[in-house]
C-alpha positions as CSV (number, residue, x, y, z in Angstrom):
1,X,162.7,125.7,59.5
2,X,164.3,127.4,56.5
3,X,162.7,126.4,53.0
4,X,166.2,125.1,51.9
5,X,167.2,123.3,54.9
6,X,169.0,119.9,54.4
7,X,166.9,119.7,51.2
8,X,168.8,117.9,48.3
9,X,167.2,118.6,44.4
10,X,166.1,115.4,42.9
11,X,164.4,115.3,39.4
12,X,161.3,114.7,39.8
13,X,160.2,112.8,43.5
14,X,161.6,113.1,46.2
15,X,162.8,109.9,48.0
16,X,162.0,109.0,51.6
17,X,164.3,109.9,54.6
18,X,164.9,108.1,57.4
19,X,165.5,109.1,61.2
20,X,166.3,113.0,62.3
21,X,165.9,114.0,58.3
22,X,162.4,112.2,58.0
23,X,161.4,114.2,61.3
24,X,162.6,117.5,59.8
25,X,160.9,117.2,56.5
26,X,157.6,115.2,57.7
27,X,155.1,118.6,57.3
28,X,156.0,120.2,53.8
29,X,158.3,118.5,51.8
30,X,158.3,118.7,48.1
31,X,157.1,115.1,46.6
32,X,156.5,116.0,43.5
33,X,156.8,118.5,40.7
34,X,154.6,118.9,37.2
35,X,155.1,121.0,35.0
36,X,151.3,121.3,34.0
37,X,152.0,124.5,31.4
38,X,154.2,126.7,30.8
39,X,153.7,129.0,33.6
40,X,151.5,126.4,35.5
41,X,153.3,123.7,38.0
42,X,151.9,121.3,40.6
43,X,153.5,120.7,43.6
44,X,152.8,117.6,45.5
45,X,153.1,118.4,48.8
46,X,153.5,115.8,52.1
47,X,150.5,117.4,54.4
48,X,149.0,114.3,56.1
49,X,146.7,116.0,58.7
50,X,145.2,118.2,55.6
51,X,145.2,115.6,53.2
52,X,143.0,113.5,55.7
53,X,140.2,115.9,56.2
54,X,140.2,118.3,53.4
55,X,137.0,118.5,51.7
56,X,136.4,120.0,47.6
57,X,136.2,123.4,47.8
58,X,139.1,124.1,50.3
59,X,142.3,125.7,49.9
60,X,145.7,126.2,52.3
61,X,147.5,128.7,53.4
62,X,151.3,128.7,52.8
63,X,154.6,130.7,53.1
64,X,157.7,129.3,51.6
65,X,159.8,131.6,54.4
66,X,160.3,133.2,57.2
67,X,160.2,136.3,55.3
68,X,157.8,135.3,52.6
69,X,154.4,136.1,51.6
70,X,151.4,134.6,52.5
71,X,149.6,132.7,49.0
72,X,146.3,131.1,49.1
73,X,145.8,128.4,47.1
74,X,142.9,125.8,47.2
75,X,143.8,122.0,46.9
76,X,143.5,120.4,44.1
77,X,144.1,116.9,45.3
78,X,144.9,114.3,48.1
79,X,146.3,111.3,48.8
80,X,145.2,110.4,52.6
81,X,146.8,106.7,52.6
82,X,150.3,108.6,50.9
83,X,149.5,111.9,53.4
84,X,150.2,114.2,50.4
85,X,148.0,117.0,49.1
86,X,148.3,118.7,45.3
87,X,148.6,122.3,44.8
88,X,148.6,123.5,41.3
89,X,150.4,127.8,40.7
90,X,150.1,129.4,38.4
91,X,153.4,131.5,38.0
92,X,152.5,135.7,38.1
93,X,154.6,137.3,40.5
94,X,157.7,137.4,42.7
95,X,156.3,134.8,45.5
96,X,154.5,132.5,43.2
97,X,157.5,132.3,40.7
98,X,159.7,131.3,44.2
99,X,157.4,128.7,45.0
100,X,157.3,126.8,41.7
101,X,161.0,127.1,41.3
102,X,161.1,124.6,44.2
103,X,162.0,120.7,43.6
104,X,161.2,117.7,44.8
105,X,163.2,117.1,48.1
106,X,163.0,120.8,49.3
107,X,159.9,121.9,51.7
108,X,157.9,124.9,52.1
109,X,157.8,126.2,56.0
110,X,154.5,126.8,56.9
111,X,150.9,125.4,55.3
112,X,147.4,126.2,57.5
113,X,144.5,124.8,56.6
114,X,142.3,123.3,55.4
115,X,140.5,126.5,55.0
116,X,137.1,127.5,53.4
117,X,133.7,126.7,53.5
118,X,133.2,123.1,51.4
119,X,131.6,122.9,48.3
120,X,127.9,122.4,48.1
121,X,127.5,119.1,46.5
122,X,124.8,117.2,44.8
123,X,124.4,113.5,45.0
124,X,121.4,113.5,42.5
125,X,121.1,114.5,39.2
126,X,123.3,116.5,36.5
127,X,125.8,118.5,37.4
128,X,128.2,121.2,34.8
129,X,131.6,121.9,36.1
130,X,133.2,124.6,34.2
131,X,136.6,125.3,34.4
132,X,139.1,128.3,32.7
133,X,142.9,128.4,32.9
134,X,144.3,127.5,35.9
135,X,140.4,127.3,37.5
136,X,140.4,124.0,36.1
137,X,142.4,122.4,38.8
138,X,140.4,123.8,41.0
139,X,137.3,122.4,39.5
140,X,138.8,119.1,39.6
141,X,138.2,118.4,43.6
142,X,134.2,119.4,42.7
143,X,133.6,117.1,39.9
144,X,135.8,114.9,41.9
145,X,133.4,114.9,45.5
146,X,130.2,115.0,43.1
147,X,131.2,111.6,41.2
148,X,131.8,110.4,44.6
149,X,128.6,111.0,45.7
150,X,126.7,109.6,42.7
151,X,126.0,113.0,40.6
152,X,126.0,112.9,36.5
153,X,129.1,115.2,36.1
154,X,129.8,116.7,32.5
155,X,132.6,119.1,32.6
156,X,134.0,122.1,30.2
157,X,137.4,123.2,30.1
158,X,139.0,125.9,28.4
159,X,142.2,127.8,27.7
160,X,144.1,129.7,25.0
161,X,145.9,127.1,23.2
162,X,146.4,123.1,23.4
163,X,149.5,123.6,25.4
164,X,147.2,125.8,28.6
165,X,144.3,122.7,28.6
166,X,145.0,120.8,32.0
167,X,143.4,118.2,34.2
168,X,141.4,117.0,31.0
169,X,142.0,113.2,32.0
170,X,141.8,113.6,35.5
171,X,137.7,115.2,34.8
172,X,137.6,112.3,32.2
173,X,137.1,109.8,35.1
174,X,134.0,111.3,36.2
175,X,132.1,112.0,33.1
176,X,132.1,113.4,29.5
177,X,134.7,117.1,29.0
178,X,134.5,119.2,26.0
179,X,137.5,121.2,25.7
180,X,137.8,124.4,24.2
181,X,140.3,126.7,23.0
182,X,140.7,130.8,22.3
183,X,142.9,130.0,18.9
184,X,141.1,126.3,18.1
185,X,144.0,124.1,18.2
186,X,142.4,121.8,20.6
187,X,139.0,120.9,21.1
188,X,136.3,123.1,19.5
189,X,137.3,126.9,18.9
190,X,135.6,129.4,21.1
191,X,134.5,130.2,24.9
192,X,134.0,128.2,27.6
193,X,130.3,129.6,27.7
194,X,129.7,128.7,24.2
195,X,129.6,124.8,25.1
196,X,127.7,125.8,28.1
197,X,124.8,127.2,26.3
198,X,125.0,123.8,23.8
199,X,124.9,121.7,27.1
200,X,122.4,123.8,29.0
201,X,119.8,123.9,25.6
202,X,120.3,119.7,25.3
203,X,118.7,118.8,28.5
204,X,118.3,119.2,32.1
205,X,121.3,120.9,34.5
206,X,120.4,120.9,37.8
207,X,123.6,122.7,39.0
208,X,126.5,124.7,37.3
209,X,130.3,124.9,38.8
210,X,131.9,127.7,37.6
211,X,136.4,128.4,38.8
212,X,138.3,130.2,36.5
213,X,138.9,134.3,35.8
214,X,136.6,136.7,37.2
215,X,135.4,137.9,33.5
216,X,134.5,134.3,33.0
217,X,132.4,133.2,35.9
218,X,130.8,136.7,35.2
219,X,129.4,135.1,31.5
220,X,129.0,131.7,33.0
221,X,126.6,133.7,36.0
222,X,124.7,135.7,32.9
223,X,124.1,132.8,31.1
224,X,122.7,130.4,33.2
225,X,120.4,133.4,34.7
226,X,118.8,132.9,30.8
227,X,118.3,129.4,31.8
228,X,117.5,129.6,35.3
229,X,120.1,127.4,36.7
230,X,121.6,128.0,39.9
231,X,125.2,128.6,39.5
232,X,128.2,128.5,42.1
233,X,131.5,130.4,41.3
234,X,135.1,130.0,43.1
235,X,136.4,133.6,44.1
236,X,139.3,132.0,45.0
237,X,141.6,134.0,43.2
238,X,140.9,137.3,44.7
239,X,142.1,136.1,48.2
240,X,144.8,137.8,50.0
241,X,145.7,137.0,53.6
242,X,143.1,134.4,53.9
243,X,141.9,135.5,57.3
244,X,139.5,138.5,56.4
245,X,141.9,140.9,57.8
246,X,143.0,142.8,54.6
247,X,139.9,142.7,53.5
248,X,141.5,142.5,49.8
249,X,139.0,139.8,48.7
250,X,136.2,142.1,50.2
251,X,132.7,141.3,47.7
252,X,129.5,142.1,47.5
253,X,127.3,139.4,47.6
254,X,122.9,139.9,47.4
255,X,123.6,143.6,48.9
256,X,125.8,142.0,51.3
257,X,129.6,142.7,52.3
258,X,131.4,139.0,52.6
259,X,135.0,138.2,52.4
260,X,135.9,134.9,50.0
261,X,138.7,133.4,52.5
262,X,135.8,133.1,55.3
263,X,132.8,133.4,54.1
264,X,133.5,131.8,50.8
265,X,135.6,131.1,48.6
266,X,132.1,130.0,46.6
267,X,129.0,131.9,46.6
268,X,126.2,132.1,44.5
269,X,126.8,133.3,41.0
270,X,123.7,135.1,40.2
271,X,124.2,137.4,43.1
272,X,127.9,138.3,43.1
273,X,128.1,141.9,42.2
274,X,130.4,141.4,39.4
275,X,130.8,144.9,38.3
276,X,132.4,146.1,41.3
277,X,134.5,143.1,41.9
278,X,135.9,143.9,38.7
279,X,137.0,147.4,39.4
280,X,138.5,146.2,42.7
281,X,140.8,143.8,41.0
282,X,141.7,146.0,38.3
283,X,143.5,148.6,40.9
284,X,146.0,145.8,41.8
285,X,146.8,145.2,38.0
286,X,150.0,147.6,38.6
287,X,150.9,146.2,41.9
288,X,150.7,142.5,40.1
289,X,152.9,143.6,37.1
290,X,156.1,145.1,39.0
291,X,156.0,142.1,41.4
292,X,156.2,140.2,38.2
293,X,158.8,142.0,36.6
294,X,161.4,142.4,40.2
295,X,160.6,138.8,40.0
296,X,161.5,138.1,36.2
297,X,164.7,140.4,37.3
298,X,166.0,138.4,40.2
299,X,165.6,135.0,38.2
300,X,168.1,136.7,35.5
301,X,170.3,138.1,37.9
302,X,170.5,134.6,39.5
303,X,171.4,132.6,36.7
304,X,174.1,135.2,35.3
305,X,175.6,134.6,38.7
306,X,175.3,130.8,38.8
307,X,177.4,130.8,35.1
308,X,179.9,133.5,36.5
């Protein structure tokens, strides 16, 4: 079924359908759309069978098209009674900028999962979620299953300015968040890692969460190693195809080859081979910016048509 298909662009929900419609939009339609930041959106998504047995720690597979390209993205929340599951982009190339240019109303073709290994959780004792960026949304789910289960969660989120802080009041619910910023208009000024080190130094952390860009869970993984905490990081974003076959999110892992979409997406921290993860993802840099520019280029060439 095409992405645009009978779809009609509402503001911000989408409202129920009735009969042949209801049947045609029933997997993947569009129920909601956030603008979280300004290149971060969440889409809330009508999945029902996902939404029901999704666990934290698990992400989808989904291709707006026929045509399109495959994007992994973990789920951020669900709503089992509502059948809906939240997906949070963050906007960086051609496919990604397509998908949150979609409305509430329209539907996205195809979404496998759930997918992953679940997150190891703790129902005892403290645990420190640490999100960065984007990451955050996917820390929310953890801290989400650990309150659930009876854990002390503390959380620290980060990003560069007030306006790229997100899910601060969803993380709220489960226990105390110290924000930080890069330029100090929100929260305390500094790193991520520099609230760590305060909370890890006050008192006992029996397990660290870390989601958020590879050069980050890389200092989060260093600095608990000082404090001998065991520490689980997402690799999430360095999945591909999400079925091992590209091997694009290919890591070494204790001397060991794995593969974030099936062995993963979380491993631990302390023996990730960070250094050569790093020079993977920095040969796709190039690939990442043209996608990102033939995508800024078609959005322009769009709307000069739709003014013509």
């Amino acid at each position: 079924m095409p992405a645009t298909r009978n779809s009609q662009l509402l503001p911000t929900r989408a409202k129920r359908e009735s009969g042949k419609d209801a049947i045609l939009h029933s997997m993947h339609t569009i129920l909601a759309r956030y603008q979280l930041s300004e290149n971060v959106t969440k889409l809330d998504v009508l999945s029902p069978r996902i939404a029901q047995i999704r666990q934290p720690g698990q992400f989808v597979m989904i291709r707006l098209g026929v045509h399109s390209e495959r994007i992994p993205l973990t789920i951020a929340d669900a709503d089992p009674r509502g059948g809906s599951i939240s997906l949070v982009i963050q906007a960086v190339g051609k496919s990604t900028n397509e998908l949150v240019a979609l409305q509430p109303g329209q539907c996205i073709r195809d979404i496998a999962g759930p997918l992953g290994h679940p997150t190891e959780l703790i129902s005892a004792g403290h645990a420190l979620c640490i999100g960065g960026g984007v990451g955050t949304a996917v820390a929310h789910p953890i801290a989400q299953g650990l309150h659930r289960r009876g854990a002390q969660v503390t959380s620290i989120i980060g990003g560069r300015s007030k306006s790229a802080v997100i899910f601060e009041l969803e993380l709220r619910r489960f226990g105390p968040v110290f924000v930080c910023t890069d330029d100090g208009s929100y929260g305390r000024t500094g790193l991520v890692t520099d609230a760590a080190r305060e909370v890890l130094a006050a008192g006992k952390v029996d397990l660290v969460y870390a989601v958020g860009p590879v050069p980050m869970m890389r200092a989060v993984a260093e600095l608990t190693r000082e404090f001998k905490v065991r520490t689980i990081v997402s690799l999430n974003p360095i999945m591909v195809d999400g079925t091992g076959m590209c091997g694009g999110c290919r890591v070494s892992v204790g001397n060991e080859t794995k593969f974030a979409c099936v062995d993963g997406p979380e491993f631990d921290g302390h023996k990730v081979d960070f250094a050569e993860l790093s020079d993977r993802l920095a040969s796709y840099r190039e690939f990442e910016r043209h996608a990102a520019k033939c995508a800024h280029g078609h959005r322009r060439t769009k709307t000069t048509n739709e003014h013509k």
